[in-house]
C-alpha positions as CSV (number, residue, x, y, z in Angstrom):
1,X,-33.8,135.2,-158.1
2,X,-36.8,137.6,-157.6
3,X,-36.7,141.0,-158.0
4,X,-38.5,143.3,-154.7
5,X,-38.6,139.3,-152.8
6,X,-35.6,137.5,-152.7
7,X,-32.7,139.1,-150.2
8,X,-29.9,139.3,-152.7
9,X,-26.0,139.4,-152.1
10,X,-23.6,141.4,-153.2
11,X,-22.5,137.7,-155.1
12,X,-26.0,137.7,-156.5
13,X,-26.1,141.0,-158.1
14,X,-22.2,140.2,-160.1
15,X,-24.2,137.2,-161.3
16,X,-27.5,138.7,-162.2
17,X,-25.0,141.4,-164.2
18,X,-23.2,138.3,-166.1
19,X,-26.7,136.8,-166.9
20,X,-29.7,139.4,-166.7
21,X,-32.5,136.5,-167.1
22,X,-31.7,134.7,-163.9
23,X,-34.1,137.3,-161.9
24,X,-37.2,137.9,-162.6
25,X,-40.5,139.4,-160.9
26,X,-43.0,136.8,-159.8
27,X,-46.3,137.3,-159.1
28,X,-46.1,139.1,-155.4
29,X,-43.2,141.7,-156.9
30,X,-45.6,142.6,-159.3
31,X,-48.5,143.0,-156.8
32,X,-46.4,145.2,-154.4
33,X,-45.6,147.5,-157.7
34,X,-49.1,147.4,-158.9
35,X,-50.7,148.1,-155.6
36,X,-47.4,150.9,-154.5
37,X,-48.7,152.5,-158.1
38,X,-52.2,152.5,-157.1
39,X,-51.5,154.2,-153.9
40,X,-49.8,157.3,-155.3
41,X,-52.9,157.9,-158.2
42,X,-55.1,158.0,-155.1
43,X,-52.9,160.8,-153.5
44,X,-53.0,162.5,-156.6
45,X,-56.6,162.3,-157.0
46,X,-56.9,163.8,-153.0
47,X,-56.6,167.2,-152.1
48,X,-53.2,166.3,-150.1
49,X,-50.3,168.0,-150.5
50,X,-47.7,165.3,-150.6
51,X,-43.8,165.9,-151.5
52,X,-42.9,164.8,-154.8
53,X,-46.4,163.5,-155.8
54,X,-48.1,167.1,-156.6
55,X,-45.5,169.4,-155.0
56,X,-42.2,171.0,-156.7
57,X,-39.0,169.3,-155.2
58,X,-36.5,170.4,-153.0
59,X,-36.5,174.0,-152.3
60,X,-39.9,174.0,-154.5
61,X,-41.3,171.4,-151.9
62,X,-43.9,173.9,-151.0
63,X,-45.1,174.4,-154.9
64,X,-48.3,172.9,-155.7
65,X,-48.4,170.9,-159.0
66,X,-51.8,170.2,-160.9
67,X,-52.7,166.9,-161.7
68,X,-52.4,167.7,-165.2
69,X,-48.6,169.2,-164.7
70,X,-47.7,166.2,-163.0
71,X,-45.9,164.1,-166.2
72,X,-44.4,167.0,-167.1
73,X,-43.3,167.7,-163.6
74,X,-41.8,164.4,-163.5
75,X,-40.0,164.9,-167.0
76,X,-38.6,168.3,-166.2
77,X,-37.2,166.6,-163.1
78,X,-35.2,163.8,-165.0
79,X,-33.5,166.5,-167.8
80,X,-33.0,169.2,-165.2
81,X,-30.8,167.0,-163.0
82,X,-28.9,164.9,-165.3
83,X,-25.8,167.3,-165.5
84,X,-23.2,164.6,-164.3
85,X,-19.4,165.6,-165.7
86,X,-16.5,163.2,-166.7
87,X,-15.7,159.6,-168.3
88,X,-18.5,157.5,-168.4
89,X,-18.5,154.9,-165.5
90,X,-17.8,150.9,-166.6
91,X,-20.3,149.5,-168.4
92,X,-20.6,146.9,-165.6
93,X,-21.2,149.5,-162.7
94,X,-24.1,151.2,-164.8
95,X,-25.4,147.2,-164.8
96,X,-24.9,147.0,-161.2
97,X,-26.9,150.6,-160.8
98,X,-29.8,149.2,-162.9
99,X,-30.3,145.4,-161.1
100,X,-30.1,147.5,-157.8
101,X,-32.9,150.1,-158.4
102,X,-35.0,147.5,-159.8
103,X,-34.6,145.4,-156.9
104,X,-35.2,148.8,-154.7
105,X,-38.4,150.0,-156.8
106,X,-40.0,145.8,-156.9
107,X,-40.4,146.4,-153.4
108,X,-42.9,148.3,-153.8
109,X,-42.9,151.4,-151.5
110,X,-41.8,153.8,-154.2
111,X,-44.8,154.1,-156.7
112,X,-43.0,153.4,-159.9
113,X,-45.0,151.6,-162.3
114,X,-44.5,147.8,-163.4
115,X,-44.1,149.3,-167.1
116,X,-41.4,151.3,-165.9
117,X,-39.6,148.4,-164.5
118,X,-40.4,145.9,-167.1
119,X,-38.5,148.1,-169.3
120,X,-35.1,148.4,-167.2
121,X,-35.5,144.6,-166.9
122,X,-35.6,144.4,-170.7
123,X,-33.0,146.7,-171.0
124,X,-30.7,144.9,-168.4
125,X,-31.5,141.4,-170.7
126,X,-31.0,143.0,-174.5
127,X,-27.7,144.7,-173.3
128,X,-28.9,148.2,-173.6
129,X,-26.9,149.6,-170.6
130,X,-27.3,153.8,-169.8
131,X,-24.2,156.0,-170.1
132,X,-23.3,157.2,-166.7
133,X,-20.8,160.1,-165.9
134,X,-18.8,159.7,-163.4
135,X,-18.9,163.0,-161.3
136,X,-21.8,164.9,-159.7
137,X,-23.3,163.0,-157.2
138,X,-22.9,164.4,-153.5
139,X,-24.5,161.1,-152.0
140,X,-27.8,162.7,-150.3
141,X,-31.3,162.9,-151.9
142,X,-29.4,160.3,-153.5
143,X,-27.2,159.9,-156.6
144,X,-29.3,162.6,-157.9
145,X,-27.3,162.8,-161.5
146,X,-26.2,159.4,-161.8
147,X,-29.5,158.2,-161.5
148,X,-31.0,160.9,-163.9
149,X,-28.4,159.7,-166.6
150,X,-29.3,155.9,-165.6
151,X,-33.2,156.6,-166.6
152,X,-32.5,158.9,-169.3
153,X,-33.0,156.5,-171.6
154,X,-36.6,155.5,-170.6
155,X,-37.5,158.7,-171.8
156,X,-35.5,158.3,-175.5
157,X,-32.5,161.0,-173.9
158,X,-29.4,160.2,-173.4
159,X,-26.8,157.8,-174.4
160,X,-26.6,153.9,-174.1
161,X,-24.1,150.7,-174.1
162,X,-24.9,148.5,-176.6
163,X,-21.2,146.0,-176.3
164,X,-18.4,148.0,-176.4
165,X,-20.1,151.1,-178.0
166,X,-21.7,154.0,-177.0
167,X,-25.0,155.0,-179.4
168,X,-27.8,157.7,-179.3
169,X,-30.4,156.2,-176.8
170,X,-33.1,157.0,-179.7
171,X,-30.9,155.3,-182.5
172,X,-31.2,151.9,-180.2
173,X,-35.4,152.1,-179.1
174,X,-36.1,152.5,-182.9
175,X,-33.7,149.5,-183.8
176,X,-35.0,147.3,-181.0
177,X,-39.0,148.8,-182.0
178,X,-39.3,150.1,-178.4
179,X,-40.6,153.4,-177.6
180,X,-40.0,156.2,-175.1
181,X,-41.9,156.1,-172.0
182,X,-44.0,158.7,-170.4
183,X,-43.5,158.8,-166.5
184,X,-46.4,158.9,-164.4
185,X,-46.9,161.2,-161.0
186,X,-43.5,160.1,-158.2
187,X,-42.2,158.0,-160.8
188,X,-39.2,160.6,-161.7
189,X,-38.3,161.2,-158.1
190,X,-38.6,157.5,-157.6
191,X,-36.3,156.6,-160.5
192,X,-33.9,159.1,-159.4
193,X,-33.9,159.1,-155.4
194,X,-31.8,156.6,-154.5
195,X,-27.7,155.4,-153.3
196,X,-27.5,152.8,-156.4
197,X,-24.2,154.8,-157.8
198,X,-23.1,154.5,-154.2
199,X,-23.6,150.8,-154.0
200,X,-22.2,149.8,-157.1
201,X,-19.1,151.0,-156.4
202,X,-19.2,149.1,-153.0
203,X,-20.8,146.1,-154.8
204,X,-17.9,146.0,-157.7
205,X,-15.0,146.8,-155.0
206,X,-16.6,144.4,-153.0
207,X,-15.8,142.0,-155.7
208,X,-11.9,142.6,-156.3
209,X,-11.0,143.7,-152.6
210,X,-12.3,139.8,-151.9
211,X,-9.6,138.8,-154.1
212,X,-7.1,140.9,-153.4
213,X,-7.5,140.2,-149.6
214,X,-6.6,136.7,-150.6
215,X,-4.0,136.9,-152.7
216,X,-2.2,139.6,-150.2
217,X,-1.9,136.3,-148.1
218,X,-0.6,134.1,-151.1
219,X,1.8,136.7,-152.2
220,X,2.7,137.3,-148.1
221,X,3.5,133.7,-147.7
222,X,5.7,133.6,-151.6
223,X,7.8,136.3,-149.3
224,X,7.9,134.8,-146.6
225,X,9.5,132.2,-148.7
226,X,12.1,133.7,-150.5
227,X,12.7,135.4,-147.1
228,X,13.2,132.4,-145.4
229,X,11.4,134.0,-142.6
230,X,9.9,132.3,-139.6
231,X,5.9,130.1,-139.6
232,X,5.7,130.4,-135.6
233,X,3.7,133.9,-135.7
234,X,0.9,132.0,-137.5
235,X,0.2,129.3,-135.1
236,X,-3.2,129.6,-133.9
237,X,-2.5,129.7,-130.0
238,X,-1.1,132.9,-130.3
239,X,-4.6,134.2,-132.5
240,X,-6.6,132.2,-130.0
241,X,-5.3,134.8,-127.3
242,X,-6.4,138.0,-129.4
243,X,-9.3,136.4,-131.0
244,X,-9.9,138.9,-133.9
245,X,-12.1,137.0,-136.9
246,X,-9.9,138.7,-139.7
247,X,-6.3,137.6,-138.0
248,X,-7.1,134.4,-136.9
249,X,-8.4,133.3,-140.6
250,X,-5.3,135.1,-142.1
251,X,-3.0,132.9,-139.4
252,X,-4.6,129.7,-140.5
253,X,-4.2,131.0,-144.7
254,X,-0.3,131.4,-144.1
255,X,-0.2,127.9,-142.4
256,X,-1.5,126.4,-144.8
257,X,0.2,128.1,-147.8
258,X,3.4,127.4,-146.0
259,X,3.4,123.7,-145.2
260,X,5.5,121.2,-146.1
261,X,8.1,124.2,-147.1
262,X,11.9,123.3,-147.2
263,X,12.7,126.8,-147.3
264,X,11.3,127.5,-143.6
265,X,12.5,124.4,-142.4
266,X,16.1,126.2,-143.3
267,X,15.1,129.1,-140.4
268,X,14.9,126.7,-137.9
269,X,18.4,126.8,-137.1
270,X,19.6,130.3,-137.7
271,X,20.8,132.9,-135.8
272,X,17.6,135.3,-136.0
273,X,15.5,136.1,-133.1
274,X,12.6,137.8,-135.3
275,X,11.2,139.0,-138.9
276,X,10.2,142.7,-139.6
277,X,6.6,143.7,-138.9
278,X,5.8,143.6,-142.3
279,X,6.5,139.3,-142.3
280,X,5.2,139.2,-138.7
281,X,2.6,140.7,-138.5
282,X,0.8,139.7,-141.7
283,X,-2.3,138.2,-139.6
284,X,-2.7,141.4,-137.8
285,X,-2.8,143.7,-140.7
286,X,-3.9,141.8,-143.2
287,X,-6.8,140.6,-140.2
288,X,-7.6,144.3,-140.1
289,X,-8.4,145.0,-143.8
290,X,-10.7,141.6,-143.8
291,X,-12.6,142.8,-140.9
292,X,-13.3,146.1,-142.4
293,X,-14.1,144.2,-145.8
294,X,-16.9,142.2,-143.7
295,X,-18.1,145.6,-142.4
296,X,-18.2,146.8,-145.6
297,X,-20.1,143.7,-146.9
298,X,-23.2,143.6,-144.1
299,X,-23.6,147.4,-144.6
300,X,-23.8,147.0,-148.8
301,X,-25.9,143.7,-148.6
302,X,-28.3,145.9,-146.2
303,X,-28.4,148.5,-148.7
304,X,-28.6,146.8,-151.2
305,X,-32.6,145.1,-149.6
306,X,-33.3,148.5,-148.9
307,X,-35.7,150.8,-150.0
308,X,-33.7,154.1,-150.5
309,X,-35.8,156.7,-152.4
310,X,-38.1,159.3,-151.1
311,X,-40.9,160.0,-150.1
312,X,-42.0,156.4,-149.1
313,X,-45.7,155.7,-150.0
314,X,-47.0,153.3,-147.2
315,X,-50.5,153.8,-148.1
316,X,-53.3,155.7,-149.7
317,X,-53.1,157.2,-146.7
318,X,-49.7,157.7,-145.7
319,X,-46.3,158.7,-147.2
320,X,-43.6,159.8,-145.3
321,X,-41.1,162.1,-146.5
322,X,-37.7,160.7,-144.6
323,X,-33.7,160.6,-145.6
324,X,-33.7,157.3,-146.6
325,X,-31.9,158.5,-149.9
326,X,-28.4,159.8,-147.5
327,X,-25.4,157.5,-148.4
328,X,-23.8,158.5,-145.1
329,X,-24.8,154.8,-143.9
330,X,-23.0,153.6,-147.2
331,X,-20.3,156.4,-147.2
332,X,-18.7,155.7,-143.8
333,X,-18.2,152.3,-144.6
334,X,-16.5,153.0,-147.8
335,X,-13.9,155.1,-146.5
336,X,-12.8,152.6,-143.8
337,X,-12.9,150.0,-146.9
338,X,-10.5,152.5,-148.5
339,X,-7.7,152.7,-146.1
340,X,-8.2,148.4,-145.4
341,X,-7.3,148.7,-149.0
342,X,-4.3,151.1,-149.1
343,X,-2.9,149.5,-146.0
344,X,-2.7,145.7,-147.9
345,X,-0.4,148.2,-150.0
346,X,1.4,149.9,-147.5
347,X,2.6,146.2,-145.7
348,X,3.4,144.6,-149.6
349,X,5.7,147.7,-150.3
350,X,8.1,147.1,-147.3
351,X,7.5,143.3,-147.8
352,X,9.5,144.1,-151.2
353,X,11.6,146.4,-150.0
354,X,13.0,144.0,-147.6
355,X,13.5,141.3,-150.3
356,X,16.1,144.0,-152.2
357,X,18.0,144.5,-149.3
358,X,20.5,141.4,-149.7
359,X,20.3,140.0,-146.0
360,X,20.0,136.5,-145.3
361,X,21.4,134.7,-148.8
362,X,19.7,137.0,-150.9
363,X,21.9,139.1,-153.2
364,X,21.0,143.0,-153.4
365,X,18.3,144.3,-155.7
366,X,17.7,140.6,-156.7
367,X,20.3,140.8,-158.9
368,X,23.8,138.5,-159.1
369,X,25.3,141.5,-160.9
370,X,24.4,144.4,-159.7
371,X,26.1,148.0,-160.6
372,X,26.1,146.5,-164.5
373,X,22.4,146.2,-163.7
374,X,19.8,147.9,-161.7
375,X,18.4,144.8,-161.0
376,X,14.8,145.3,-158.9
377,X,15.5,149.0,-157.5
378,X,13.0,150.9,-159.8
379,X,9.9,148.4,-159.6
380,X,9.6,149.7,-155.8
381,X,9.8,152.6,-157.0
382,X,6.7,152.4,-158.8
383,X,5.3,150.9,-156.0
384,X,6.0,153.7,-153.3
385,X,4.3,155.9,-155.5
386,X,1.3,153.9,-155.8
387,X,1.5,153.4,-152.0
388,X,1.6,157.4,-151.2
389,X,-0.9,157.8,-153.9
390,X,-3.2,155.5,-152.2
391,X,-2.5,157.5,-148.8
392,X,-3.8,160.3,-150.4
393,X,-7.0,158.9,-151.7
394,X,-7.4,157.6,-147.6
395,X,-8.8,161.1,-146.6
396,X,-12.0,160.5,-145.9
397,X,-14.8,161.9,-148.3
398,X,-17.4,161.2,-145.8
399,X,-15.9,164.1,-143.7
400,X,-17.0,166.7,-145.8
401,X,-19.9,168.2,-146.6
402,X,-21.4,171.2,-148.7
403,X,-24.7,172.6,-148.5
404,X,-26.9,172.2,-151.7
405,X,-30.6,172.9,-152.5
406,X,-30.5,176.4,-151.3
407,X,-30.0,175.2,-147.7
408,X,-32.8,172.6,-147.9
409,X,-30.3,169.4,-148.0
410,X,-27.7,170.9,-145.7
411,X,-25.4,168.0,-144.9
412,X,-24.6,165.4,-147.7
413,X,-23.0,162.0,-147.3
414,X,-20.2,163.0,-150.3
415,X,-20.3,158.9,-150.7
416,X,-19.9,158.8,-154.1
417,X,-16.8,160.2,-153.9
418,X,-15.6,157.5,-151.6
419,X,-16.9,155.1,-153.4
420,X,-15.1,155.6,-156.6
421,X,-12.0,156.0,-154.5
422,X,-12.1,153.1,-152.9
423,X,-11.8,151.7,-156.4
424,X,-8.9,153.5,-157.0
425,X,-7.9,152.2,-154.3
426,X,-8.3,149.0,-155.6
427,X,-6.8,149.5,-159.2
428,X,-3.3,150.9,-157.2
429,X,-3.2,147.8,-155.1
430,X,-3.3,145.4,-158.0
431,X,0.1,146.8,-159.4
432,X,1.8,147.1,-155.8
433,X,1.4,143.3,-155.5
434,X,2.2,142.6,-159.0
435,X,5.5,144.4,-157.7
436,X,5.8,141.8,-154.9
437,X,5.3,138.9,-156.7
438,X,8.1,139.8,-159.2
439,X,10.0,140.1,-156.3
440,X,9.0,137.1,-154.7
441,X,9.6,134.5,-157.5
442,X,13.1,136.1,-158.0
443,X,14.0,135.3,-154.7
444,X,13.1,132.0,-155.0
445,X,15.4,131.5,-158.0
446,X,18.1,131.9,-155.4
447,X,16.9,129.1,-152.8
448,X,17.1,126.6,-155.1
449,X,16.7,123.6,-154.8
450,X,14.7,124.0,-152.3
451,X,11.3,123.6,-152.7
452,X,8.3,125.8,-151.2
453,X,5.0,124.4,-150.4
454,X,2.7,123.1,-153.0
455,X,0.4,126.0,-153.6
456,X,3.7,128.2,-153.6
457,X,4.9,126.2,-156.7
458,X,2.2,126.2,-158.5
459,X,1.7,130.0,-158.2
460,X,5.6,130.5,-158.7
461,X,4.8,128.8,-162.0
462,X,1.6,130.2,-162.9
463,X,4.2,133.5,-162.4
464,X,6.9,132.1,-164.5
465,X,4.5,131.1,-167.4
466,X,4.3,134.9,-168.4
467,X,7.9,136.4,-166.7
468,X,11.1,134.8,-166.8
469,X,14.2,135.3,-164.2
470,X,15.6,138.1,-164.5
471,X,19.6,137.6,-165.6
472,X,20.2,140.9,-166.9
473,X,18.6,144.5,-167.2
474,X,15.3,144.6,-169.5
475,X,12.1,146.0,-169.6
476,X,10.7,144.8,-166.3
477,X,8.1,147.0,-166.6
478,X,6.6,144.8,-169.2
479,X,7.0,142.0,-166.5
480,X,4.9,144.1,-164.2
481,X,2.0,144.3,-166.3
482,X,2.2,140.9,-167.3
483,X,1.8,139.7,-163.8
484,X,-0.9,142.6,-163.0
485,X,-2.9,140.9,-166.3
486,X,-2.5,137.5,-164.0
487,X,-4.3,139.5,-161.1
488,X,-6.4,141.0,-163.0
489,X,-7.4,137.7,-164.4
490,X,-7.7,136.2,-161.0
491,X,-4.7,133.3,-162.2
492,X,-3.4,132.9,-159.1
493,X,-4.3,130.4,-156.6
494,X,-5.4,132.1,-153.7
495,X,-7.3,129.4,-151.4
């Protein structure tokens, strides 16, 4: 893969994080740099006045900078703005940040030299990986702080990854014989400019949500099972007719993870008319949250190939100071990505709360001795709360706005906050379906002999590998965190 060439996915980027060395810059990336490089040293050398190049920023835009203030200027810029607040982000988001701004800056429209880049690419491939807090970014002239604490350690600041530990950034350069670098005229605002703390939360909830999307079918269907609930809302006429991309693939998934089962050959003949919403309408809801994950997808994958920092230097001649920096693009997304998410959560919740009621051959709470035993009633518990948690993290960020600068950026996207919710989000809905699936497989213990389809056994053991039936009262919570791990580990069978 080529850095500033290649169109990269959101796929691409994970791998590049796993192994740095499979993208490079060829030839023509460096050329772009080079010549973007060359373009800003001839603005500097002209008596324009061009944003960011020889003027103060924001407010200051109208401040005239001498060429000789100019690495200073850009200095002062990177330590005045990297006041983020709280935990540091995951190591692998800070990756994510890094392969994204490279891939933004090899474009060559931002005037940051090929040194500069070299080194983040060397960075990227010894494991030297930027400490990034995870508040102050309001998502408009970019990640403004995130970014300054990404490229703090260009200049010897800061604080760096190096494994699981956190060193002085100056303690690593001497160890590795590298020294700081001193940024040339744009290169500051370039490095910092930018919606790469944005997209790397989309990018890494990209990345579970796709799993999670799948295994909500998996653990829908396991239900279903235990349930002994009705196939016919899955058949594809009935999708054909309300042709919705996300529905009809979620139809097809439950077909499939439901053939050949004995226990829904055992509905054919009973007295029900209809499941709850929450069985029935699995293609529907679950369609919904895929079709906002795809919207999601296009919108970071366009991001992602774009060049989001400010101004844009065209030419010698030309650079145009735009908003290509506002996450609002990226922000709006995220928040409808959000509440796909929560709602996956929402629909497993009753799906377990239904399998505790002790209809249809079931006994109640799972349990064949309940009173003596609580049985399942405090697991959905847990997951209720995670549910109304999750509602509350569904207001939308993006709705918001606060005016910063002194006036001068007056309406802000507030995506990062959406993005770090959305992985929240995320996190919550792990546990909620480990709470389903505990359900699920207990069930099952009480339709035997019966056997479920093939991918349903094989999960149902996968589950049973790490979490016994439960005969009697023990700590079940230990159960739920044992089959969270599984999810976590992407175990489960999912297609």
């Amino acid at each position: 893969m080529i850095y500033g060439v290649d169109i990269l996915s959101f796929h691409d980027v994970l791998e590049i994080c796993k192994t740095p060395n499979k993208a490079k810059l060829n030839k023509a990336a460096k050329e772009q740099i080079l010549k973007s490089q060359k373009n800003v040293r001839k603005i500097v050398e002209s008596d324009r006045c061009v944003y960011g190049i020889n003027t103060g920023f924001g407010p200051l835009c109208d401040t005239k900078i001498s060429a000789d203030e100019t690495a200073l200027l850009q200095y002062n810029l990177i330590i005045s703005h990297a006041v983020g607040v709280g935990k540091p982000i995951d190591k692998e988001l800070s990756k994510i940040m890094m392969i994204a701004k490279v891939h933004a800056l090899s474009k060559g429209f931002s005037g940051v030299s090929l040194e500069v880049i070299e080194r983040m690419i060397l960075m990227l491939e010894k494991d030297i990986i930027p400490v990034v807090p995870e508040q102050g970014s309001v998502g408009a002239s970019g990640d403004l702080a995130p970014l300054a604490h990404l490229v703090l350690p260009l200049l010897g600041l800061g604080k760096v990854w190096v494994g699981d530990e956190i060193f002085p950034t100056a303690e690593i350069l001497e160890k590795n014989n590298l020294l700081p670098l001193s940024l040339g005229p744009k290169e500051g605002l370039g490095l910092i400019n930018g919606t790469q703390f944005i997209l790397a939360h989309a990018i890494k909830g990209l990345e579970k949500f796709e799993y999670l999307l799948d295994l909500a079918d998996m653990t829908a269907a396991m239900s279903l099972e235990a349930y002994r609930g009705s196939a016919s809302p899955f058949k594809k006429e009935l999708h054909e007719i309300r042709p919705f991309e996300g529905s009809k693939k979620v139809a097809a998934r439950m077909l499939k993870f439901l053939k050949g089962s004995e226990n829904l050959q055992a509905h054919e003949d009973c007295e029900r008319v209809q499941d709850p919403y929450s069985m029935r309408c699995v293609p529907q809801v679950h369609g919904a949250s895929r079709n906002a994950f795809e919207h999601l997808k296009m919108m970071a994958e366009t991001e992602l190939n774009s060049v989001t920092d400010n101004p844009i230097v065209l030419s010698a001649e030309e650079s145009i100071s735009g908003g290509n920096f506002h996450g609002q693009l990226m922000a709006l997304p995220l928040d409808y990505a959000t509440l796909a998410a929560a709602e996956l959560g929402n629909i497993s919740d009753r799906r377990s709360y239904l399998l505790l009621e002790g209809k249809y051959g079931l006994p109640r709470l799972l349990t064949e001795s309940s009173g003596l035993n609580s049985g399942f009633m405090i697991p959905q518990y847990t997951s209720a709360a995670l549910v109304t948690e999750n509602k509350t993290l569904c207001f939308p960020a993006s709705a918001d706005s606060i005016p910063t600068s002194l006036g001068q950026e007056d309406h802000v996207s507030m995506g990062s906050i959406s993005g770090r919710k959305f992985n929240q989000v995320l996190g919550n809905l792990v546990n909620i379906l480990a709470v389903e699936l505990m359900f699920a497989a207990q069930g099952l213990e009480f339709r035997r002999p019966a056997k479920c389809s093939k991918i349903i056994e094989e999960n149902f053991a996968i589950l049973r590998s790490k979490v016994t039936k439960l005969e009697d009262d023990r700590l079940i919570g230990e159960d739920m965190l044992a089959i969270a791990e599984l999810i976590n580990e992407r175990k489960f069978v999912v297609n």
